[in-house]
C-alpha positions as CSV (number, residue, x, y, z in Angstrom):
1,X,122.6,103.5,127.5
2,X,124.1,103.8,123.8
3,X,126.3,100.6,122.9
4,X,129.3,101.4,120.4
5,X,130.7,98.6,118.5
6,X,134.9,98.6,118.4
7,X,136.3,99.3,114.8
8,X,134.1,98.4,112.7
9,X,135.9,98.0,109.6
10,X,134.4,96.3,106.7
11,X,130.9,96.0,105.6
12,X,130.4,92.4,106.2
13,X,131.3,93.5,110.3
14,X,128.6,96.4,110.1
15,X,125.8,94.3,108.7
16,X,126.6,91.6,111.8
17,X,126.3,94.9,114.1
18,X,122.9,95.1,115.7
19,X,121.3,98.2,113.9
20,X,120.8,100.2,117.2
21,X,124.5,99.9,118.1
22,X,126.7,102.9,116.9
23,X,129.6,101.7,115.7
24,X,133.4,102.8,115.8
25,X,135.4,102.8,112.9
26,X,139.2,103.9,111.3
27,X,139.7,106.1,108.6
28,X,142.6,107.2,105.9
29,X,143.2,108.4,102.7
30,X,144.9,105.5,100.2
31,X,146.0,108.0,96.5
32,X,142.2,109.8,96.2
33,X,140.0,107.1,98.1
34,X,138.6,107.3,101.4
35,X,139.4,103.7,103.1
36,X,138.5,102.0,106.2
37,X,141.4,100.8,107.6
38,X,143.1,100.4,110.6
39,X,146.8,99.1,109.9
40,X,148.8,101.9,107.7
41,X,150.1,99.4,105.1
42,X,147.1,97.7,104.0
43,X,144.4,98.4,101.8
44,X,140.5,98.7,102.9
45,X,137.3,98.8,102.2
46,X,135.8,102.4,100.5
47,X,134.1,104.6,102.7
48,X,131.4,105.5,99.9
49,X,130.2,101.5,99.6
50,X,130.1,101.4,103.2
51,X,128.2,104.6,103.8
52,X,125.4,102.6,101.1
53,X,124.7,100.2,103.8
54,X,124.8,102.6,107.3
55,X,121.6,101.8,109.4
56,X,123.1,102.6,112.7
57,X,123.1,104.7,115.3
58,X,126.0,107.2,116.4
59,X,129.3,106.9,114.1
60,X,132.5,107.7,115.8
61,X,135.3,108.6,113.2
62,X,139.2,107.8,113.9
63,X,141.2,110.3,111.9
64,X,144.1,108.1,111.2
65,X,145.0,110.7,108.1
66,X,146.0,114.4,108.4
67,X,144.4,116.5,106.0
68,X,141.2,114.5,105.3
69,X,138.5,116.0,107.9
70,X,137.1,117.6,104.7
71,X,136.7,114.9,102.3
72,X,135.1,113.0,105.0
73,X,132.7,115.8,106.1
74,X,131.9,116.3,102.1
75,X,131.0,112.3,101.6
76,X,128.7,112.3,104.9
77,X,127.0,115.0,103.5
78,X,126.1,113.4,100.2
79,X,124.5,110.2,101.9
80,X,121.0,110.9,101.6
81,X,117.9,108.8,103.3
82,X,115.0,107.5,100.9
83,X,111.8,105.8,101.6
84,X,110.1,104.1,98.7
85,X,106.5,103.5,99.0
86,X,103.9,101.1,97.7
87,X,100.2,100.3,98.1
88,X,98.2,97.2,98.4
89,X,95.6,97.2,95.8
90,X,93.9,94.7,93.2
91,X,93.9,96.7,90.1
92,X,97.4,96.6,88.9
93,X,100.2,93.9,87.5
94,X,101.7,91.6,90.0
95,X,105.0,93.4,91.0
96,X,105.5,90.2,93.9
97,X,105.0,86.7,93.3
98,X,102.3,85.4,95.2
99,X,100.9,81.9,94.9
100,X,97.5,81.0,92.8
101,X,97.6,85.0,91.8
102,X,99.1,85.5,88.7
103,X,102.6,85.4,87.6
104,X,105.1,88.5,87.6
105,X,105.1,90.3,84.6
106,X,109.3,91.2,84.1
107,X,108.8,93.5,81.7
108,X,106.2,95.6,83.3
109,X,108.0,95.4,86.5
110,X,111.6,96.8,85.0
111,X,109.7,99.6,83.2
112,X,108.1,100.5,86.5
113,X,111.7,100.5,87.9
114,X,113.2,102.7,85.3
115,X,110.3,105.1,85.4
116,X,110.8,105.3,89.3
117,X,114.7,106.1,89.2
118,X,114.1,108.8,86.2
119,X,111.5,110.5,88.1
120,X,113.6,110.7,91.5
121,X,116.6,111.8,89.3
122,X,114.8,114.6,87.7
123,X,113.0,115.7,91.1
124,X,117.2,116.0,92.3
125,X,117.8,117.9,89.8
126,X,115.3,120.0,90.0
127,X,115.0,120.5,93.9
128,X,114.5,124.0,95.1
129,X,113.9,125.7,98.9
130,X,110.1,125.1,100.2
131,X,108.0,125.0,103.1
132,X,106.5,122.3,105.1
133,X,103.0,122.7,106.4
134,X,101.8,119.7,108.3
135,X,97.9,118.7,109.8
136,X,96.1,115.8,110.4
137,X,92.7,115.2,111.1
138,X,89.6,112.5,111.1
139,X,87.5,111.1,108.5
140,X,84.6,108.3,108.9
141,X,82.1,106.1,106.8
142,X,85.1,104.7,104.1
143,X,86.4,101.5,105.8
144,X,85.4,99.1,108.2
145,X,87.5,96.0,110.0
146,X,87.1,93.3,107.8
147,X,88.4,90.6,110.3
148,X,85.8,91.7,113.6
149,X,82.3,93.1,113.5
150,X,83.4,95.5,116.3
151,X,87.0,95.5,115.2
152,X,88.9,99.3,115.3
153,X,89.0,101.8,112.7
154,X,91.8,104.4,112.1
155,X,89.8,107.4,110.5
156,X,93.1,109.6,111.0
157,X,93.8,111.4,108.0
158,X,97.2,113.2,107.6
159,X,98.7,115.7,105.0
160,X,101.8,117.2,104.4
161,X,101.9,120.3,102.2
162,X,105.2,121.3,99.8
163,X,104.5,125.2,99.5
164,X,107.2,127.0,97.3
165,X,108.8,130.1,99.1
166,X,106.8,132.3,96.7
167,X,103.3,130.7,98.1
168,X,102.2,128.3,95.6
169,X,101.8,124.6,96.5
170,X,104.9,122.2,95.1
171,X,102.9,118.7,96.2
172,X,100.6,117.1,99.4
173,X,101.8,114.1,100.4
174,X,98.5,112.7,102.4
175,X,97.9,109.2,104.1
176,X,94.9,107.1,105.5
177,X,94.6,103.6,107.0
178,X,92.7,101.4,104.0
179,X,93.3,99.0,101.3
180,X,92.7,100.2,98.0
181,X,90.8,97.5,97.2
182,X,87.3,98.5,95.7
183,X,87.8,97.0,92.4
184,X,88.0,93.4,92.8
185,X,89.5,90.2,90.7
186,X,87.1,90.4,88.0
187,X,88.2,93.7,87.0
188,X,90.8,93.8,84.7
189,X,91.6,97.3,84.0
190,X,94.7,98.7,85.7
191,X,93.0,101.2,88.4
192,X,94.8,103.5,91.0
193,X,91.5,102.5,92.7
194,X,89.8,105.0,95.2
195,X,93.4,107.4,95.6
196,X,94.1,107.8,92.6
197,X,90.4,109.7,92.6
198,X,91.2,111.4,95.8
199,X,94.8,112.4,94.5
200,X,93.2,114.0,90.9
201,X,90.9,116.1,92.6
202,X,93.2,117.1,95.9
203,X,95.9,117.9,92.8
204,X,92.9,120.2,90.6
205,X,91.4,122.3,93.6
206,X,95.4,123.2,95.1
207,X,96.2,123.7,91.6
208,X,99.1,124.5,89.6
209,X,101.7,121.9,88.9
210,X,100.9,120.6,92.3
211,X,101.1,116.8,92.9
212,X,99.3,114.7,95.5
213,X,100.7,112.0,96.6
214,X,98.8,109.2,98.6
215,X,100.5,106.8,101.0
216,X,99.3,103.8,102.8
217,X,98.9,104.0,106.8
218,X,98.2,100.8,109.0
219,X,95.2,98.9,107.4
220,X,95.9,95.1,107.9
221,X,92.2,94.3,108.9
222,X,90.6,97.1,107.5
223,X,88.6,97.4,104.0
224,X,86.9,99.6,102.2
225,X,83.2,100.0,103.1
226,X,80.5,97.5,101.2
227,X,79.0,97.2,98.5
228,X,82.4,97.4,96.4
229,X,83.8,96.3,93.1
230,X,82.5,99.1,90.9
231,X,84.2,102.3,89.5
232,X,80.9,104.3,91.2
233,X,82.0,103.3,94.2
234,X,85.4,104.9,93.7
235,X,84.8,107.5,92.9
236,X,82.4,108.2,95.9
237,X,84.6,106.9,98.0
238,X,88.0,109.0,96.5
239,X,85.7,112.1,96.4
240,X,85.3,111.7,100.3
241,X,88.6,111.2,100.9
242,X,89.5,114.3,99.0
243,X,87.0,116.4,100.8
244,X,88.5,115.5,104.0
245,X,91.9,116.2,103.0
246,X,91.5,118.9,101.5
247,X,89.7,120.5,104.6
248,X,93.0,120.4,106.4
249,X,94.8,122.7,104.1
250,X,93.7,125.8,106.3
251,X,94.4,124.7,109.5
252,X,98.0,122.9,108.5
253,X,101.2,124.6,110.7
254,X,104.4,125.0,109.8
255,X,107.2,123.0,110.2
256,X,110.6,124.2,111.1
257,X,113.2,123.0,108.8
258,X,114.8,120.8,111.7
259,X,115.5,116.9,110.3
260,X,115.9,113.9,112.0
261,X,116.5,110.2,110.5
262,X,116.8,106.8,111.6
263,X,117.5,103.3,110.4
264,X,117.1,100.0,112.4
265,X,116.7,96.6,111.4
266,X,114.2,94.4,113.3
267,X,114.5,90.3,113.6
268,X,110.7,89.0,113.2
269,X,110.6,85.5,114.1
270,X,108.5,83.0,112.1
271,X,107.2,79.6,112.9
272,X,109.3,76.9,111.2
273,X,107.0,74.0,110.1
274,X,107.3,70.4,110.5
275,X,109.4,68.7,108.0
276,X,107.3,65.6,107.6
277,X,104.1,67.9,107.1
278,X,105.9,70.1,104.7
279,X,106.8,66.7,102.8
280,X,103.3,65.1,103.4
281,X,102.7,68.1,101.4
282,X,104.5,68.6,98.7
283,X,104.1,64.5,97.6
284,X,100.4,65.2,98.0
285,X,99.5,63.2,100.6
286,X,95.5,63.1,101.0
287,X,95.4,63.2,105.1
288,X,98.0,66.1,104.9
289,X,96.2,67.8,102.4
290,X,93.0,67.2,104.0
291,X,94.3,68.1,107.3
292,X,96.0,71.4,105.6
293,X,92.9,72.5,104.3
294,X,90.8,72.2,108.0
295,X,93.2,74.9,109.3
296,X,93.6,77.1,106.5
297,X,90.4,77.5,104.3
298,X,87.5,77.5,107.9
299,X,88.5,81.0,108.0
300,X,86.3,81.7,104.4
301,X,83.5,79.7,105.9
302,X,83.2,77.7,102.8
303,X,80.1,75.5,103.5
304,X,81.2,73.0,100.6
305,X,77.9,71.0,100.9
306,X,75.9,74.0,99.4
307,X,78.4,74.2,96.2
308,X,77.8,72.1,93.0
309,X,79.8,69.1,93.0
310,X,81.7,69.5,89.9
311,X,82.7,73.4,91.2
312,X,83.5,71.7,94.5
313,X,85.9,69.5,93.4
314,X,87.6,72.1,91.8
315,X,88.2,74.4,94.3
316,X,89.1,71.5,96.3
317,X,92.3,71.0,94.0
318,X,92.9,74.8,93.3
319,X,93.4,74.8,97.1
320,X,95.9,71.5,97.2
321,X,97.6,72.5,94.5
322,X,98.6,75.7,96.8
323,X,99.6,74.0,99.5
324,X,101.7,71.5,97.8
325,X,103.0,75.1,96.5
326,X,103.1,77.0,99.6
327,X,105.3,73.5,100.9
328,X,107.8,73.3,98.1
329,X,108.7,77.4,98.8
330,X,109.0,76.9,102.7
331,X,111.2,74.0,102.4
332,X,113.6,75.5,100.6
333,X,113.5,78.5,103.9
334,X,116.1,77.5,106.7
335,X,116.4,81.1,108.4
336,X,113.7,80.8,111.8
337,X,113.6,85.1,111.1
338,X,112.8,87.8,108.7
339,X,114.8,90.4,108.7
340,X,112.5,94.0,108.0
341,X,114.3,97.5,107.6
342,X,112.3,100.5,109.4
343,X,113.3,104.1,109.1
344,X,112.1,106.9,111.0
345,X,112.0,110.6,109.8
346,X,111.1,113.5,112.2
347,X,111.2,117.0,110.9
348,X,110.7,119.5,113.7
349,X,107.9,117.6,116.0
350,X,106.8,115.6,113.3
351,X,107.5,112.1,113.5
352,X,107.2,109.8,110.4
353,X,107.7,105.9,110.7
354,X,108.1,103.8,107.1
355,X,107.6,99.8,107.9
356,X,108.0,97.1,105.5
357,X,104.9,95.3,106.0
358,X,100.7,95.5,106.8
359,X,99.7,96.2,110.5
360,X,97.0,95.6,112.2
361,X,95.3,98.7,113.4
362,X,94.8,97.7,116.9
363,X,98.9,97.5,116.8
364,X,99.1,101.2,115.0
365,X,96.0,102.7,117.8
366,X,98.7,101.3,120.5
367,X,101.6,103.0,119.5
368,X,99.9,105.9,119.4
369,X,99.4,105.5,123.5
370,X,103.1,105.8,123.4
371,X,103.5,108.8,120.9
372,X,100.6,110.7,120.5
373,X,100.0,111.0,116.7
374,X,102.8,109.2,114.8
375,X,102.5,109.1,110.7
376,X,102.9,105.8,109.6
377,X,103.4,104.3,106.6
378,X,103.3,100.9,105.1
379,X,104.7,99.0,102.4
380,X,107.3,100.6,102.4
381,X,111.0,99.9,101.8
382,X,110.4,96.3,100.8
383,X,107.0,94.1,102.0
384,X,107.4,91.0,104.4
385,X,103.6,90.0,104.4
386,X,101.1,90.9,106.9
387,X,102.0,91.8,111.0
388,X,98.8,91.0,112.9
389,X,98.1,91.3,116.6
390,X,98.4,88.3,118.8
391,X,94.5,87.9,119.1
392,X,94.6,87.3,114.7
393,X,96.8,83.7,115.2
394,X,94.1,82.8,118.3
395,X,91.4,83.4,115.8
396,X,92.9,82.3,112.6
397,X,92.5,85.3,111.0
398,X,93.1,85.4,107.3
399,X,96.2,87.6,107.7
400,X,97.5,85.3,110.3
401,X,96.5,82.1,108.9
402,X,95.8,82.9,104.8
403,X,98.4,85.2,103.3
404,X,101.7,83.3,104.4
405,X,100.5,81.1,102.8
406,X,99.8,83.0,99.6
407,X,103.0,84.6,100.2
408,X,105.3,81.1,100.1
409,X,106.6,81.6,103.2
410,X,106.2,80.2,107.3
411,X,103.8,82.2,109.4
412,X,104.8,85.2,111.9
413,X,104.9,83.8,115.4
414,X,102.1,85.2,117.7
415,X,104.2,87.6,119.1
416,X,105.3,89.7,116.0
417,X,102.9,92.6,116.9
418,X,104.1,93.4,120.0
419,X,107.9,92.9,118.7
420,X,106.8,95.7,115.7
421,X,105.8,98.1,118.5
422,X,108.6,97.3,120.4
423,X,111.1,98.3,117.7
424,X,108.5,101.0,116.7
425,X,108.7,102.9,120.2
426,X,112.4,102.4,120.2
427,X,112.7,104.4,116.7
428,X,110.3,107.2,117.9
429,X,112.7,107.5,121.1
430,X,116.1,108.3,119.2
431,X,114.1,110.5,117.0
């Protein structure tokens, strides 16, 4: 059953629409603006500003002016869909603040944003016809599930190729389920890490003025295969990638040029702490640090008998001076959800999910029960932290139990995986 919201007529009343509602709204002309408005005297919102914040489903349009089909059918036409996409990797300048990791570095971060809207601007202008070729494939020995000796691994490897109408290659945008984090904190050169090795050599061998593109698919609890944090091993391990990417370029099938897109908004509920605790924290109360610490810092296993008693001491503080930290940023958070944007591409049977966030594979592996091989990518279109599967919160998994903390912000509640699939599944339906 689709639900359609009644006249929808302002922006603030579509972001207060659930996103899978379709919603119904009135339209007229007012001098050379297109307005929503239902009363013929009164002046409304522009249909352009509204059009910037459409993630619904099925929009019903009431005429209310003769003569303006056209100009309607001419601004739906220039809305366009974009997914932006990032990886999670240790060899680069913080771009999000993140407690006890270094500070944000403004200038860096606007020059990365100037660079990124030139670049999309110039790829507008210069867009031409092309062909989509699409395969996907399996590759083993470069990750491993950090979190569970006998934890899953996605080896799924996908690629899609940009082939010009005249035959040579535009770009391959490829994906694969792992962190790019080989190169550790005591490097401090700025790395692309293990893709940017794969992407050099995918972009040689296809040749040309061909770009490769690498984007990140589920990986929340899996790493790259020890022994890491040398440039050796990434370039062994970006070589292999390559290899296996590059051996799907034969057997890649072409796409029809039929396109799909969908936006939806999902709620993620997170778990509220306790007032007191947060202010037992944040005046640095010794038992609520103390007590802080047993739940947060077993998962490292830190067997602080064995370290020197000077170096003990100090880690000890490093770690209270994060939670009283972590406390300060939560206390200021009222909202019990977090609201995470997912879009949804399909072109012909293709089916291409961008999520906001780092999944747990076992959550991606189940999802594919429900659609059989669903490209997804993470870190994408903003990042809420870390979505783990309920079994991560009963364990106290770092990315359950760790990273919110890093983060400044309250924890998922346990049932945020199966909420993410849940939203997931209902994307891949309408698509």
């Amino acid at each position: 059953m689709l639900y359609i919201q009644h006249r929808v007529n302002t922006i603030e009343q579509l972001q207060a629409t659930p996103t899978e509602y379709g919603v119904e709204l009135d339209l007229r002309d007012r001098g050379d603006r297109l307005i929503l408005q239902h009363d013929p005297f009164q002046d409304g919102q522009d249909f352009a500003d509204y059009l910037q914040h459409y993630r619904h489903g099925l929009m019903i349009l009431n005429i209310k002016s003769e003569r303006i089909e056209h100009r309607v059918s001419s601004a739906l036409q220039h809305t366009c869909h974009v997914v932006l996409c990032a990886t999670h990797t240790h060899s680069g300048p913080a771009t999000v603040r993140m407690l006890g990791w270094g500070e944000v570095h403004p200038e860096y971060v606007g020059h990365l944003e100037t660079a990124l809207v030139r670049v999309v601007r110039e790829a507008a202008v210069a867009v031409r016809p092309a062909k989509l070729r699409y395969s996907v494939g399996a590759i083993g020995g470069l990750a491993y599930n950090r979190e569970r000796p006998d934890g899953a691994v996605d080896g799924s490897v996908y690629a899609l190729w940009v082939d010009s109408l005249e035959g040579p290659p535009l770009a391959v945008i490829y994906g694969f389920g792992c962190h790019a984090v080989v190169l550790r904190d005591d490097n401090r050169l700025i790395s692309a890490d293990f893709p940017g090795v794969a992407s050099h050599r995918i972009a040689n061998e296809v040749g040309g003025t061909c770009q490769a593109l690498f984007v990140q698919a589920p990986c929340g609890d899996v790493d790259p295969i020890p022994p890491t944090q040398s440039f050796e091993v990434v370039r062994t391990l970006g070589e292999k990638l390559a290899t296996g990417v590059l051996s799907l370029r034969d057997r890649a099938r072409l796409l029809e040029p039929v396109l799909a897109f969908q936006n939806l908004q999902v709620e993620l509920p997170v778990d509220i702490p306790d007032r007191s605790r947060l202010e037992g924290l944040r005046g640095g109360d010794p038992d609520a640090l103390k007590a802080e610490e047993t739940v947060r810092v077993r998962h490292l296993d830190l067997d602080y008998g064995a370290i020197h008693r000077s170096l003990r001491a100090d880690m000890q503080q490093r770690w209270w001076r994060l939670f009283r930290e972590w406390a300060a940023a939560v206390s200021e958070i009222s909202s019990d959800i977090v609201r995470a944007p997912l879009a949804g591409l399909r072109i012909a049977d293709l089916k291409l999910l961008a999520l906001p966030c780092e999944m747990y594979v076992e959550l991606a592996l189940e999802l594919r029960r429900v659609e059989p091989v669903p490209w997804l990518v993470t870190c994408a279109q903003g990042y809420v932290g870390y979505v783990p599967d309920k079994l991560a919160y009963d364990r106290a998994e770092y990315p359950a139990v760790l990273t919110p903390l890093i983060c400044g912000q309250p924890p998922f509640k346990s049932s945020v995986g199966a909420l993410m699939l849940s939203r997931l599944t209902d994307i891949l339906r309408r698509l």
